[in-house]
C-alpha positions as CSV (number, residue, x, y, z in Angstrom):
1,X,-22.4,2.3,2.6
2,X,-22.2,6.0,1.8
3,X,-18.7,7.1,0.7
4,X,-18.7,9.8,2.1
5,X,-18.0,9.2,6.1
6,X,-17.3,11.3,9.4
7,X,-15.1,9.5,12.3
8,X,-16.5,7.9,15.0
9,X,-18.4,10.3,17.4
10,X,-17.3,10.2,20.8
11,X,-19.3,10.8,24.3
12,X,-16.1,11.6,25.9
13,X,-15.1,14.6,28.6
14,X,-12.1,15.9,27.5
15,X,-11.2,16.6,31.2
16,X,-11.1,13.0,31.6
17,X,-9.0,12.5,29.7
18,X,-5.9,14.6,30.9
19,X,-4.0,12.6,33.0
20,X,-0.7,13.7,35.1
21,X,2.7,12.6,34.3
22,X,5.1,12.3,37.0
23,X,8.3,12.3,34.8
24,X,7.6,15.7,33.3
25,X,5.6,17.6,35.8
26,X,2.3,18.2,33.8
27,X,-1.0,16.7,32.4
28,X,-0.9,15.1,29.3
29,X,-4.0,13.8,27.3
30,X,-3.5,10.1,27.1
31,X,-5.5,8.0,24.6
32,X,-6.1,4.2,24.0
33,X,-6.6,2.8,21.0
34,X,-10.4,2.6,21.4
35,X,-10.2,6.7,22.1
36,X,-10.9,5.9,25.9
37,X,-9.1,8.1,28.2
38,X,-5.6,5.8,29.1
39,X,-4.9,4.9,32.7
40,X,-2.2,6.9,34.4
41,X,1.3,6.8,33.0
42,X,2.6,5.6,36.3
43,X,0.8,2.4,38.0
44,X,2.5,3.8,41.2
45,X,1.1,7.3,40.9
46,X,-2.4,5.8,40.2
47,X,-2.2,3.6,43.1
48,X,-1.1,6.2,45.3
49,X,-4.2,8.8,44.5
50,X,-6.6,6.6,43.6
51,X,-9.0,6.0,40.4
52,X,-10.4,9.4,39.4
53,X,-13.5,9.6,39.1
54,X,-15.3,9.5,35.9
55,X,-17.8,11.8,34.8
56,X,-20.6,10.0,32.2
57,X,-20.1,10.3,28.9
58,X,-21.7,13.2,27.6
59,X,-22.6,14.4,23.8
60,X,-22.6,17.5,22.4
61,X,-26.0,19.0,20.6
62,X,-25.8,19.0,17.4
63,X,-25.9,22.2,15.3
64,X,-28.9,22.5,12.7
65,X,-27.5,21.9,9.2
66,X,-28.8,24.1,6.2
67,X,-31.3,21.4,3.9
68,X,-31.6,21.7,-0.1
69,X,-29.7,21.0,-3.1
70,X,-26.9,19.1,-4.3
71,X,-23.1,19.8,-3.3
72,X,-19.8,18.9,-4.2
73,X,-19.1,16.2,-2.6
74,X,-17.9,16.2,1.2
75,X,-18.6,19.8,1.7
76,X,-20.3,21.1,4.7
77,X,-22.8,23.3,5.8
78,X,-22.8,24.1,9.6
79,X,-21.6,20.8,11.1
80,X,-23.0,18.9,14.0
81,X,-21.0,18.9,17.5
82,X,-20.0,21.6,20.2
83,X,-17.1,22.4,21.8
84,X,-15.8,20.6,24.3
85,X,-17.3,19.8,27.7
86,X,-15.9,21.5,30.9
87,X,-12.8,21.1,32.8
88,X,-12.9,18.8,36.0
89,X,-11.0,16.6,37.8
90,X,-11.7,13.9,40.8
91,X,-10.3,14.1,44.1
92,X,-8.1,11.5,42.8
93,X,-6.3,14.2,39.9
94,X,-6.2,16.5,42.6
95,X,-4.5,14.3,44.8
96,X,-1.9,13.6,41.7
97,X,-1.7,17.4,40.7
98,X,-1.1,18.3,44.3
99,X,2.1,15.1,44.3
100,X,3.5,16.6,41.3
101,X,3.6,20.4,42.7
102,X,6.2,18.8,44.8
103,X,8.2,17.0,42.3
104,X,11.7,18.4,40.6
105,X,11.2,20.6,37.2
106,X,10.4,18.6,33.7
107,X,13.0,17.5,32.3
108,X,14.0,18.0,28.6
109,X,12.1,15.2,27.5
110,X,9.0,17.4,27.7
111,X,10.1,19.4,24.9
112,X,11.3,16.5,23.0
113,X,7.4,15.8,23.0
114,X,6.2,18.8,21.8
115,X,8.4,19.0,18.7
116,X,5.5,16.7,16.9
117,X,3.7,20.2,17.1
118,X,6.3,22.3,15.1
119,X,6.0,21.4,11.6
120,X,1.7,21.8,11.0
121,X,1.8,20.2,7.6
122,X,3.4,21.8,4.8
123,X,3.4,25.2,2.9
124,X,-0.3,24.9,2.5
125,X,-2.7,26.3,5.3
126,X,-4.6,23.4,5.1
127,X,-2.0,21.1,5.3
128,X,0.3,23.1,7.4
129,X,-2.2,23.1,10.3
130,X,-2.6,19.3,10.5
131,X,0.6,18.8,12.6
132,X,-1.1,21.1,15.4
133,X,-3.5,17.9,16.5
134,X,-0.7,15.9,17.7
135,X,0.3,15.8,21.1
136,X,-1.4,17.0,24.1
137,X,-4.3,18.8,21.6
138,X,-5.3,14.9,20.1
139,X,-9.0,15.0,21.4
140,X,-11.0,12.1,20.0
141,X,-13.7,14.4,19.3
142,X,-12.0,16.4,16.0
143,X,-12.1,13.2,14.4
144,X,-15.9,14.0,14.4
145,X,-15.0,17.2,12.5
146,X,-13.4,15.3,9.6
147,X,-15.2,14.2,6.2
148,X,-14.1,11.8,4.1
149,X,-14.5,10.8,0.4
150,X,-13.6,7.5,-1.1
151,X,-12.1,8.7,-4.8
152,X,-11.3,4.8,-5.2
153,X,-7.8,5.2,-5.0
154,X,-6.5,3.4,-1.6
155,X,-3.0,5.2,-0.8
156,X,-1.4,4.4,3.1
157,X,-0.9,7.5,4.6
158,X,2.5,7.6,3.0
159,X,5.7,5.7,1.6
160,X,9.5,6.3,1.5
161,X,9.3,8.4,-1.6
162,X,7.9,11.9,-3.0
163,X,4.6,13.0,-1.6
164,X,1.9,14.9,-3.3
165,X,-1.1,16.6,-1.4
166,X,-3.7,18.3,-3.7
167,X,-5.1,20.8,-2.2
168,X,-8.5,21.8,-3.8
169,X,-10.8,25.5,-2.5
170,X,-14.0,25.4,-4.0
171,X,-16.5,28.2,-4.3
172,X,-19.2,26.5,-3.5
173,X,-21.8,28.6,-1.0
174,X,-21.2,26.3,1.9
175,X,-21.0,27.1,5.8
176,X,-22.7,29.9,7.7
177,X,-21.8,34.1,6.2
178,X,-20.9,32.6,2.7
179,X,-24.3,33.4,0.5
180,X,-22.7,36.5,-0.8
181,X,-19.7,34.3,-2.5
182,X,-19.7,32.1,-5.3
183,X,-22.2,31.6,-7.6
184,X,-26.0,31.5,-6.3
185,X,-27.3,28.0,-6.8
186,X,-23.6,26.3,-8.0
187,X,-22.6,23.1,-7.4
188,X,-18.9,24.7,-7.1
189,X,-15.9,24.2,-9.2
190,X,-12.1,23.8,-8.2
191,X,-12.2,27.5,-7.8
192,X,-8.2,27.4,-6.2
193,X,-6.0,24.4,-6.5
194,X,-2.2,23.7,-5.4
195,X,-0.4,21.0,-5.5
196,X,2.2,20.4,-2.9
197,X,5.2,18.4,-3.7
198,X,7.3,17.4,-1.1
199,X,10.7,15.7,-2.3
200,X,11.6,12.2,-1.1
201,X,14.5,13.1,1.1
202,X,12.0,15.7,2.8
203,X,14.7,18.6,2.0
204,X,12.5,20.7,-0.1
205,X,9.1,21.0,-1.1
206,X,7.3,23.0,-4.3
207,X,3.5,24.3,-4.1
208,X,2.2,24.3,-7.6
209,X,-1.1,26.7,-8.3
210,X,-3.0,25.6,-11.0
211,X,-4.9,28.4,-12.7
212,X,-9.0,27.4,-13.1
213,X,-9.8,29.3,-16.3
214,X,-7.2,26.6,-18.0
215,X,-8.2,25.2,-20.6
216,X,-7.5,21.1,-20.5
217,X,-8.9,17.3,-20.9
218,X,-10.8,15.8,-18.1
219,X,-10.3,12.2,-18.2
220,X,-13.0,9.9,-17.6
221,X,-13.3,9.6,-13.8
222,X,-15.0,6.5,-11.8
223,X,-17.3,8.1,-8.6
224,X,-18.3,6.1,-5.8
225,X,-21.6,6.3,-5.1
226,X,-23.9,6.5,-2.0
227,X,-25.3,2.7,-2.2
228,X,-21.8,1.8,-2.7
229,X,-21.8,1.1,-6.7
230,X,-19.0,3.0,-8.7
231,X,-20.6,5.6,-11.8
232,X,-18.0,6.7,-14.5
233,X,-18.2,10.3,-15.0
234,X,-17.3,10.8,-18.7
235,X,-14.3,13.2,-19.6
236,X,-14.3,16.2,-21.2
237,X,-12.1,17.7,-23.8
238,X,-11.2,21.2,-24.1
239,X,-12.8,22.5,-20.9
240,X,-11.8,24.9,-17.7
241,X,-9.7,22.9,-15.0
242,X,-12.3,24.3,-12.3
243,X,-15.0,22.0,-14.3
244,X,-13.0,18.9,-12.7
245,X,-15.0,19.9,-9.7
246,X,-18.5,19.6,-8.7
247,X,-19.7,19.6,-12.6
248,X,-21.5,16.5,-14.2
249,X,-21.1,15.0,-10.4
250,X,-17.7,15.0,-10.3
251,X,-15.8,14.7,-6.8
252,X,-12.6,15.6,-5.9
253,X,-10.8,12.2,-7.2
254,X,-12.0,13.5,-11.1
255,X,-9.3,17.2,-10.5
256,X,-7.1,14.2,-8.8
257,X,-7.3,12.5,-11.9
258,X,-6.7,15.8,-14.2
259,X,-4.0,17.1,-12.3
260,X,-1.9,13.4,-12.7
261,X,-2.8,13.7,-16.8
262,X,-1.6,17.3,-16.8
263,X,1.6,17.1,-14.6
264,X,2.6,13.3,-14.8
265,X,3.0,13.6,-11.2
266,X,1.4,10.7,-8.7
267,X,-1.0,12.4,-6.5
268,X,-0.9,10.8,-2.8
269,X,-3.8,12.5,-1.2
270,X,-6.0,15.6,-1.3
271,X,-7.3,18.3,1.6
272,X,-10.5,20.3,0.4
273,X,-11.8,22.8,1.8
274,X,-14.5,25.4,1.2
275,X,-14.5,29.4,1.8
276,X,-14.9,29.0,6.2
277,X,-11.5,27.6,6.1
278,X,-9.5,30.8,5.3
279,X,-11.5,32.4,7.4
280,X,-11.4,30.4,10.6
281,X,-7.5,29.2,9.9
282,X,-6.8,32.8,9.7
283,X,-8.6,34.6,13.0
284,X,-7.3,31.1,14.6
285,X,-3.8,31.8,14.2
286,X,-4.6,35.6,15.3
287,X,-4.7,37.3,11.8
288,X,-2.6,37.0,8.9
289,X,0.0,40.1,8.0
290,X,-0.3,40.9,4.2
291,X,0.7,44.0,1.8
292,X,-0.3,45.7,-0.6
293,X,2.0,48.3,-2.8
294,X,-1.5,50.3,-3.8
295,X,-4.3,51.5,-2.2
296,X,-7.3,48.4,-3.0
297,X,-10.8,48.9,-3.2
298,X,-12.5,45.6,-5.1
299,X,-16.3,46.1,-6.2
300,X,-16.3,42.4,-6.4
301,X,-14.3,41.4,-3.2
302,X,-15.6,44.2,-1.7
303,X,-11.9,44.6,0.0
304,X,-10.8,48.2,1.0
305,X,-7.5,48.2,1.7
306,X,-4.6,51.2,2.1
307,X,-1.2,51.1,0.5
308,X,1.1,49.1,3.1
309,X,1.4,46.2,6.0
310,X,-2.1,45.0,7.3
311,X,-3.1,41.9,9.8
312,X,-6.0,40.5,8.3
313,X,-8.3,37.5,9.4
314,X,-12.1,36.5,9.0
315,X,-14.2,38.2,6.2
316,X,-11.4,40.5,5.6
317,X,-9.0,37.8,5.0
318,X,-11.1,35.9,3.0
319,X,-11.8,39.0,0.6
320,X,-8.1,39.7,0.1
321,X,-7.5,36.0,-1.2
322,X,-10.5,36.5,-3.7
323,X,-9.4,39.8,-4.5
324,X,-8.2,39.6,-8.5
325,X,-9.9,42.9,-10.3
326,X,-7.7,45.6,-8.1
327,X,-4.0,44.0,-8.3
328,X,-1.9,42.8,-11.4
329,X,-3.6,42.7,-14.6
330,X,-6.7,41.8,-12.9
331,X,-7.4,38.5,-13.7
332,X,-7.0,34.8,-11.8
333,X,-3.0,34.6,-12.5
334,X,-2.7,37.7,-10.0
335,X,-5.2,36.3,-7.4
336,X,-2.6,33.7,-7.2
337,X,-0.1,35.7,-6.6
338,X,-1.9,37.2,-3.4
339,X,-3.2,33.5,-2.6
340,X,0.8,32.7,-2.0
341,X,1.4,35.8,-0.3
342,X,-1.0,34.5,1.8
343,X,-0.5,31.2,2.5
344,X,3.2,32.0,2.8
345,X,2.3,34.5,5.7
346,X,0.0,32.3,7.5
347,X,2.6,29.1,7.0
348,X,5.1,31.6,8.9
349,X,2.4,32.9,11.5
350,X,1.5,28.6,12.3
351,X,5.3,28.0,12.9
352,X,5.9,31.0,14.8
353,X,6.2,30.3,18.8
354,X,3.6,32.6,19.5
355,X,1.6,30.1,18.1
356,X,3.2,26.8,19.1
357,X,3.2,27.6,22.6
358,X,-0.2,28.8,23.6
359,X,-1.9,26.0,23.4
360,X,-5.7,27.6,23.4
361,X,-4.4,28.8,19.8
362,X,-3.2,25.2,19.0
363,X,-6.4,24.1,20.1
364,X,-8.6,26.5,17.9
365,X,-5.8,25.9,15.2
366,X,-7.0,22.3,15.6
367,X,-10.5,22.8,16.1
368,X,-10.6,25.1,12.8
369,X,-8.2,23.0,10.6
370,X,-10.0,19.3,11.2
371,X,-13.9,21.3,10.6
372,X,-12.3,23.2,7.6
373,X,-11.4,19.9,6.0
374,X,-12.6,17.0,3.4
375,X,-9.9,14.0,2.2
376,X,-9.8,11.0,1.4
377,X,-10.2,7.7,3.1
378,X,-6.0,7.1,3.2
379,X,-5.8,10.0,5.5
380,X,-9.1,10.4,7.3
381,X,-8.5,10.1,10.7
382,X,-6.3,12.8,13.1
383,X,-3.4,10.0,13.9
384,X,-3.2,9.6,10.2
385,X,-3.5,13.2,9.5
386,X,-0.6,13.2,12.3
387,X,1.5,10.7,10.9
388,X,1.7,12.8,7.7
389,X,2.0,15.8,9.5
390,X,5.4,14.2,11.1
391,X,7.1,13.7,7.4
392,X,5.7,17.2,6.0
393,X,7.2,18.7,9.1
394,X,10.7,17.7,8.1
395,X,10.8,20.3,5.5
396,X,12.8,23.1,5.9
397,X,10.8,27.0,5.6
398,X,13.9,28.5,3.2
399,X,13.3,25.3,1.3
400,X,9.3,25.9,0.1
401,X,8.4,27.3,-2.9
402,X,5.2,28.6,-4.8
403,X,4.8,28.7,-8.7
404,X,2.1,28.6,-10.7
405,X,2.3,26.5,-13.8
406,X,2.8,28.6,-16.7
407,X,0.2,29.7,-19.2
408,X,-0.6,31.7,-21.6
409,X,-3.5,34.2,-23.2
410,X,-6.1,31.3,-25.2
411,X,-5.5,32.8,-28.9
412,X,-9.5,31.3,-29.4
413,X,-10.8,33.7,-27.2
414,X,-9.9,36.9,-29.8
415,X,-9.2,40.0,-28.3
416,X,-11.0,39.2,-24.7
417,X,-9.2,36.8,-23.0
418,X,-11.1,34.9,-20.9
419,X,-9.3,32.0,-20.6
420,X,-5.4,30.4,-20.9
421,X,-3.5,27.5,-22.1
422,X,-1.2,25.6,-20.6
423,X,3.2,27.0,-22.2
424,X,4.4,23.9,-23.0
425,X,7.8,25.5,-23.4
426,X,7.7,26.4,-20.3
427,X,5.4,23.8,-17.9
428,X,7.1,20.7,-18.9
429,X,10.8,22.0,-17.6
430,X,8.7,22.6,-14.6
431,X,7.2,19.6,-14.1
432,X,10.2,18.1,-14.8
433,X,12.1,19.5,-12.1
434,X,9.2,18.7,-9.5
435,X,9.3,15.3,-10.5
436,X,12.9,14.9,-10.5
437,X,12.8,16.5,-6.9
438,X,14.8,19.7,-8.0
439,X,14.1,22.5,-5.8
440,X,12.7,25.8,-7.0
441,X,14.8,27.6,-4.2
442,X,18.4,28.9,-4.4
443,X,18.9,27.3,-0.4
444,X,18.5,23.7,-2.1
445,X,21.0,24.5,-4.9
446,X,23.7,25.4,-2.6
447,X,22.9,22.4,-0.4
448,X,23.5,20.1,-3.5
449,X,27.1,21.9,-4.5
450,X,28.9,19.2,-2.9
451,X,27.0,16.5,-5.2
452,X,27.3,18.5,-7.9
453,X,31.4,18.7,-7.4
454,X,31.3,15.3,-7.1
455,X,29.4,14.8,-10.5
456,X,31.5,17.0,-12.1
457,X,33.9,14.5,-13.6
458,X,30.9,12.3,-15.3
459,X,29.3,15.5,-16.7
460,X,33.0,16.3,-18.7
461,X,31.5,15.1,-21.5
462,X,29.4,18.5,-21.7
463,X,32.1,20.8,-21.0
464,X,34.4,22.5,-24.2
465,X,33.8,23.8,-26.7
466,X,30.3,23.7,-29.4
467,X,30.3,23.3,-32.8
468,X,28.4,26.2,-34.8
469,X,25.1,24.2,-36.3
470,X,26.3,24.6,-39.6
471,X,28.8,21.6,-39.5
472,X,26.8,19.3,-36.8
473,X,25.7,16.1,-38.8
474,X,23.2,14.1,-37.0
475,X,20.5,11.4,-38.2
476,X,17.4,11.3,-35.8
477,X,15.7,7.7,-35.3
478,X,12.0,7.6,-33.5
479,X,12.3,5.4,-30.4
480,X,9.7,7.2,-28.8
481,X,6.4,5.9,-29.5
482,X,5.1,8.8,-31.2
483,X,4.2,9.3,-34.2
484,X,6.6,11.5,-36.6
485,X,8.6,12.5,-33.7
486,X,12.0,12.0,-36.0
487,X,10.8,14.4,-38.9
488,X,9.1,17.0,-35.8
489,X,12.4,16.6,-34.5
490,X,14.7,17.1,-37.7
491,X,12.1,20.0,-39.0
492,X,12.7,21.7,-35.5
493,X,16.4,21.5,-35.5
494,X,16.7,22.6,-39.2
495,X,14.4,25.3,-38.9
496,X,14.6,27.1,-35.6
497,X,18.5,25.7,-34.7
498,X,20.0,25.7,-38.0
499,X,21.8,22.2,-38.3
500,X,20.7,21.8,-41.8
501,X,22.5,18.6,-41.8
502,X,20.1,16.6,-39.7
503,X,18.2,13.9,-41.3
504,X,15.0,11.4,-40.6
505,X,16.4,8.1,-39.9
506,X,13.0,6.8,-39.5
507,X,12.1,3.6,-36.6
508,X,14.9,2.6,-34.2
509,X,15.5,-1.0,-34.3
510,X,14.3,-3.0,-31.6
511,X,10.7,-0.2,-30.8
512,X,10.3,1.8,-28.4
513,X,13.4,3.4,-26.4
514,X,13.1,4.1,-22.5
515,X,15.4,7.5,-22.6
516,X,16.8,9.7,-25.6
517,X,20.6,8.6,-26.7
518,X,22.8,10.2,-28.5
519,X,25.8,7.9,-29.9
520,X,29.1,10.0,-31.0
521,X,32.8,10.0,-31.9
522,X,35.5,11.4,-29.7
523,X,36.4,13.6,-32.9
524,X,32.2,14.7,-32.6
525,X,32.3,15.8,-29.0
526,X,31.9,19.3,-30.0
527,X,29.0,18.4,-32.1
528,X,27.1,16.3,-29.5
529,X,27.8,19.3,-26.5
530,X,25.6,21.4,-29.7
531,X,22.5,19.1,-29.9
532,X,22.5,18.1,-25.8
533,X,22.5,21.9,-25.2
534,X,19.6,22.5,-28.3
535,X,17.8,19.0,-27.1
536,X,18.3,19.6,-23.1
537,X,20.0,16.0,-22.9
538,X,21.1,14.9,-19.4
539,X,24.9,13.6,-19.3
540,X,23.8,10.0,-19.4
541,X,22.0,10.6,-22.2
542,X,25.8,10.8,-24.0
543,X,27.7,7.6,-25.1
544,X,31.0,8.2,-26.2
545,X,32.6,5.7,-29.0
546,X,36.3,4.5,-28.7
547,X,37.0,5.5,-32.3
548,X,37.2,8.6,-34.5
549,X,34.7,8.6,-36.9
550,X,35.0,9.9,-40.9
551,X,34.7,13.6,-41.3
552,X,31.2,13.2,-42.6
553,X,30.0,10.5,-40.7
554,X,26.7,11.1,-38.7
555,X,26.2,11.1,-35.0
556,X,22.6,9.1,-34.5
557,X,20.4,10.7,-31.9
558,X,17.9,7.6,-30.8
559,X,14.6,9.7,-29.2
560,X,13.3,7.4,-26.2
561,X,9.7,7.5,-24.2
562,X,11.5,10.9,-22.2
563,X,10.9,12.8,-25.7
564,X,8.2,15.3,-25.3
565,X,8.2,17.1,-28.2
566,X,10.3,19.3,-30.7
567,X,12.0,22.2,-28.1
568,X,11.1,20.7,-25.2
569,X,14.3,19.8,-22.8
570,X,14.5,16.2,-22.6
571,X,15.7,16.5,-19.1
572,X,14.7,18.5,-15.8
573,X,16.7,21.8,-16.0
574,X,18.8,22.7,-12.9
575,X,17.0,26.4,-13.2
576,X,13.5,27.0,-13.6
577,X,12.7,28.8,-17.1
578,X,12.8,32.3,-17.1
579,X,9.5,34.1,-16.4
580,X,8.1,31.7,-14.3
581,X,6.4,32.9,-11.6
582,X,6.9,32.1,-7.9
583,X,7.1,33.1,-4.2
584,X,8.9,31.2,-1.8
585,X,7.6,30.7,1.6
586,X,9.8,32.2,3.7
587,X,10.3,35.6,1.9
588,X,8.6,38.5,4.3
589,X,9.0,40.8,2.0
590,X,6.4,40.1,-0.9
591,X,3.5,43.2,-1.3
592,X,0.6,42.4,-4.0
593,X,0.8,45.1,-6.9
């Protein structure tokens, strides 16, 4: 069986399909499990008018799709299927509609129903929009409008903790107006990725954007193939991030399988999409506001833009997203920052009631969303699509944040820099924090003072005062499972904190260590608050002895499987790293330079 799979085509009038509640006043669409039309909510209302009658199942022609070449996997050209067929009822609807002209208003459970429409998916577009099929808008046909990859990895639609959507834009040439894009011929790469973290208690969520001209490993990745066999793409080693995509046949499981390696984060699912989804997404929703602080005109973009506030959608849109040579210091890390502009406007517009209420726009929100889209089998129908939709929709606006994972100019490249390495320094703070659920926005923080008061008395241990580095003693013992991680350690702290009294106490007893621990005195308190603050240990990290120890005992700092390397925190900051860069979604006020 091909692994690549559409949902199941329907025959269905919509029309049929819309059938009159009596308890709120207005048509509903009703589905069975089969995606036949359901019989009327009420037996006594359907007994009273009559079975309406059904029109016969009709299909829709299907569009012409472009022949030649290879893709990347599950992208489209112009798909197969219409729009939907007409609007009419039987006498027998008319007979309801006419009973329910005479019934008392809706009551408030109407609106209870349409709350499934408010929060479309997450800070991604993409994602964002999926919550916009629920409801009324559920047609059995955008199913049709759906592909599906099998990337071997059978997640459910989700579980009680984190979730992680990748969200992959590739540049391949793909879908009707997009020949003057990309690269002529290309199989496409993972031209834009983000990956969108959304805590386990659903209070906060972090978009991270990966920059494609990093330079990275690409682990070996297993590909399902069209007869149903699996091939193992081999891995590459020192390559762009956008090669994770499309190159050497890889599909979008290999940049799931790059993305784990790099952030040590679980992926749950991916969206892909290609360059028709920014543009329909953003004329569906009625244009996209965006500013810039200079006048742009981009040879490559071809966007022509004055200084200020615009509402863009369609081409125009879709040019300001690729738009990198005009703004910033030209280059991918300040498309970015105009991609979360973006995204962060359209999030807004999607949530906005103009949106939510009009249901022709949820409908072409819907319509454009499911044809936009390619995922994987866990979430590859609209009621799972929906299901996820209802636990991304939890998250509050003020509580979503953008970054992009930090990098910095590849020194190999000389004086042109053409491509960037990952800031260890920096990144693995960050990825910390994301996978410890801390959120990137100052909202969470004051939502968490109360447990922080409360922690307050376990983290005394860290509060007084620091010994200068001069008189901290401390012997360093490997627990960590890598190799010379005591002597990186002890060379680190010797040479860039100066405790010149740290030694290499070689093996811990017993192997390898979960987590870091550093064993003290009381009469050393001041000396372990000095290396916690220089190693970035978390308070549990700290055991305390019941006795005083000799003035020139040693502490012993055990490093555990957390260790990461010499200068890198040990534990998740409570503040992202200075310099990193980020927008958070809810911020109106954000104008590309």
């Amino acid at each position: 069986m091909d692994a690549q799979g559409r949902g199941r085509a329907g025959g269905i009038d919509p029309a049929d399909q819309w059938v009159f509640d009596p308890e709120t006043g207005s048509y509903e669409l009703r589905l069975d499990q089969t995606g036949e039309p359901a019989t009327a909510p009420r037996e006594a209302s359907a007994a009273a008018s009559g079975p309406a009658p059904r029109t016969s199942p009709r299909q829709a022609p299907a569009r012409p799709k472009p022949g030649g070449g290879r893709t990347v996997p599950g992208q489209r050209g112009q798909r197969a299927g219409g729009t939907a067929a007409g609007g009419r009822r039987g006498a027998g609807a008319k007979a309801t509609a006419a009973a329910g002209r005479r019934r008392p208003k809706p009551k408030k459970k109407a609106a209870r129903k349409k709350k499934v429409l408010m929060w479309t998916g997450g800070t991604i577009g993409l994602v964002l929009v999926v919550c916009t099929v629920g409801g009324y808008l559920l047609y059995q046909h955008l199913n049709d409008n759906i592909d599906k990859i099998d990337v071997g990895i059978n997640n459910s639609v989700f579980d009680k903790g984190p979730l992680n959507i990748l969200v992959i834009g590739t540049d391949k040439r793909s879908g009707k107006g997009n020949t003057g894009y990309g690269d002529d011929g290309s199989v496409g790469h993972a031209d834009t990725t983000v990956l969108f973290h959304v805590s386990e208690d659903r209070t906060n969520a972090t978009a991270l954007s990966i920059p494609r001209d990093m330079i990275t490993d690409i682990p070996d990745c297993p590909t399902k193939q069209k007869n149903g066999s699996t091939k193992t793409i081999p891995g590459s080693k020192g390559v762009r991030f956008n090669e994770s995509l499309g190159q050497e046949d890889r599909d979008p499981g290999c940049t799931w399988r790059t993305v784990e390696q790099l952030t040590g984060l679980k992926v749950s699912h991916f969206m892909m999409a290609d360059f028709n989804a920014v543009k329909e997404l953003s004329s569906a929703v009625g244009g996209v506001e965006v500013c810039v602080a200079k006048d742009i005109n981009d040879r490559d973009s071809h966007l022509k833009m004055a200084k200020g506030r615009h509402t863009v959608e369609g081409e125009q849109a879709l040019a300001f997203v690729r738009t990198r040579h005009s703004v910033g210091f030209g280059g991918d890390l300040s498309r970015i920052e105009l991609q979360q502009q973006f995204l962060s406007s359209m999030l807004r517009k999607m949530k906005s009631g103009d949106t939510l209420t009009n249901p022709k726009k949820l409908y072409d929100l819907s319509d454009a969303a499911t044809n936009s889209l390619t995922v994987d089998t866990g979430i590859g129908s609209i009621s799972k699509l929906t299901s996820l939709a209802k636990e991304l929709r939890k998250v509050n606006l003020k509580n979503v944040t953008f970054a992009t994972v930090p990098v910095l100019d590849n020194p190999a490249d000389g004086k042109q820099h053409k491509t960037v390495i990952l800031d260890k320094p920096k990144a693995e703070p960050l990825f910390a924090m994301v996978r410890q659920d801390v959120s990137l926005t100052e909202e969470k923080e004051k939502e968490k003072k109360a447990q922080e008061q409360a922690d307050a008395k376990q983290a005394a241990l860290l509060q007084g005062p620091k010994a200068e580095p001069a008189k901290v003693r401390v012997k360093i013992l490997n627990g960590s499972g890598r190799v010379g991680a005591a002597q990186e350690t002890v060379a680190w702290m010797q040479n860039s904190k100066a405790v010149s009294h740290s030694s290499n106490g070689g093996n811990a007893a017993g192997g390898k260590k979960d987590k870091t621990l550093l064993e003290f005195a009381p009469n050393q308190a001041d000396q372990a608050r000095r290396v916690a603050e220089d190693m970035g240990l978390p308070v549990d990290a700290l055991k305390q002895t019941t006795a005083d120890a000799p003035p020139t005992a040693e502490m012993t700092l055990t490093l555990g499987a957390d260790f990461k390397g010499a200068g890198v925190p040990v534990s998740a900051p409570k503040k992202a790293p200075e310099g990193i860069q980020k927008v958070e979604a809810d911020d109106e006020n954000i104008c590309a330079k």
